[in-house]
C-alpha positions as CSV (number, residue, x, y, z in Angstrom):
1,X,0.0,0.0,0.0
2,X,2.9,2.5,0.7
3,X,4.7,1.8,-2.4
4,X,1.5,2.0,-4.4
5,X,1.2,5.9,-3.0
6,X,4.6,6.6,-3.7
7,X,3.9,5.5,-7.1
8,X,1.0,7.7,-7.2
9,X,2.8,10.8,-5.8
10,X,5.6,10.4,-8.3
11,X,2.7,10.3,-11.3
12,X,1.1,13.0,-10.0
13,X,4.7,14.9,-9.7
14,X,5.8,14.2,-13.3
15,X,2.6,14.7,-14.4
16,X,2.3,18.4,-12.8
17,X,5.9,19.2,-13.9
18,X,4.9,18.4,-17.6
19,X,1.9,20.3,-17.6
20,X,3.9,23.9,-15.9
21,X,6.9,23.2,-18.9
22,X,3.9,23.0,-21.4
23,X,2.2,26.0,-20.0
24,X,5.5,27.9,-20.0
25,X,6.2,27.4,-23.7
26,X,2.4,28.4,-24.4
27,X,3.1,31.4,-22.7
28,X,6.1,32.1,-24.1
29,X,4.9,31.9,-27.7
30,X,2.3,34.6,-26.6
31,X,4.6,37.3,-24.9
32,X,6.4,36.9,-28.1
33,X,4.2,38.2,-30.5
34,X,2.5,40.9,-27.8
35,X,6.3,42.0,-27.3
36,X,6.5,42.0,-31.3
37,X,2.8,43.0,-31.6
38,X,1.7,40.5,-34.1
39,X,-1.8,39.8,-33.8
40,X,-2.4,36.6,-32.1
41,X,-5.4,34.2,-33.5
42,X,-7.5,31.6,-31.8
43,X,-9.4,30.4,-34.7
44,X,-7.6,26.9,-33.8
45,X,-9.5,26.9,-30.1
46,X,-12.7,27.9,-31.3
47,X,-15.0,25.1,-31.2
48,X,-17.1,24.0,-34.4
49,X,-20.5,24.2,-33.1
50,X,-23.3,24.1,-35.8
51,X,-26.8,24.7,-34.9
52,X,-28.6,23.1,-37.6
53,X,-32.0,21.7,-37.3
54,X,-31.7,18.9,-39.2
55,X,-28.5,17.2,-37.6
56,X,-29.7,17.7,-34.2
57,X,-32.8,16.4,-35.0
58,X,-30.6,13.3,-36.5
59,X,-28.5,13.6,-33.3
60,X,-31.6,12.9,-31.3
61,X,-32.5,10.1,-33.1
62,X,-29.5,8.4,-33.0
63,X,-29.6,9.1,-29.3
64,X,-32.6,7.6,-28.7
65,X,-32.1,4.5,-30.9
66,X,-28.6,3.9,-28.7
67,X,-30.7,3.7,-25.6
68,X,-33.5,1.6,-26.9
69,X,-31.0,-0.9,-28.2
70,X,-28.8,-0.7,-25.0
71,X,-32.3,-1.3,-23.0
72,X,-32.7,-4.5,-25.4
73,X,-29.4,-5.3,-24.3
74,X,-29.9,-5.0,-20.8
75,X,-33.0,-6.9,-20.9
76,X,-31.2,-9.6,-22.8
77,X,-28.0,-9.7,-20.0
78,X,-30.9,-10.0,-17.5
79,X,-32.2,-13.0,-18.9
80,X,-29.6,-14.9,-19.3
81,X,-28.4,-14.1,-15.9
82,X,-32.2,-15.4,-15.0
83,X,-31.9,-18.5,-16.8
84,X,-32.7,-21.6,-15.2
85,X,-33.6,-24.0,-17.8
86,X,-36.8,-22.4,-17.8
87,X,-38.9,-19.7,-18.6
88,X,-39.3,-18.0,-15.2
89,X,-38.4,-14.7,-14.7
90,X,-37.7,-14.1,-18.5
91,X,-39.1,-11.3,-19.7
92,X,-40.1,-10.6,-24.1
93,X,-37.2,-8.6,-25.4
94,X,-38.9,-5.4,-27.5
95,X,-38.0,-5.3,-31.2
């Protein structure tokens, strides 16, 4: 158990440490073109959200035939955990 959380720490060290170098360079790269005042762009970071009718409508759809089909799954799991040879407690899967 101890040398599991040393482990852990280590990860959590490295990790950290990778992240502030990363940052750093980030930040660099900015206060380079302010000092230089180039115009800086963050047409990379904008996300690409679309707000059309149509796919969210298809969206939805697709949504809702994932969790019918997942519920026929579940339903299917449970039976076969239920089966004893017999029909009890086996319930009619939905098409």
């Amino acid at each position: 158990m101890d040398s599991l959380m040393i482990v852990l720490l280590i990860l959590v060290i490295l990790i950290s440490s990778i992240t502030n170098v990363f940052c750093f360079f980030i930040g660099a790269k900015l206060g380079q073109k302010i000092v230089n005042k180039e115009e800086i762009k963050f047409d990379d970071i904008k996300p690409n959200i679309t707000l059309d009718p149509r796919k969210i409508r298809q969206h939805k759809e697709e949504e809702m035939n994932m969790k019918h089909e997942i519920e026929k799954m579940d339903i299917i799991m449970q039976n076969i955990e239920n089966y004893d040879g017999t029909d009890y407690k086996q319930e009619d899967v939905p098409r």
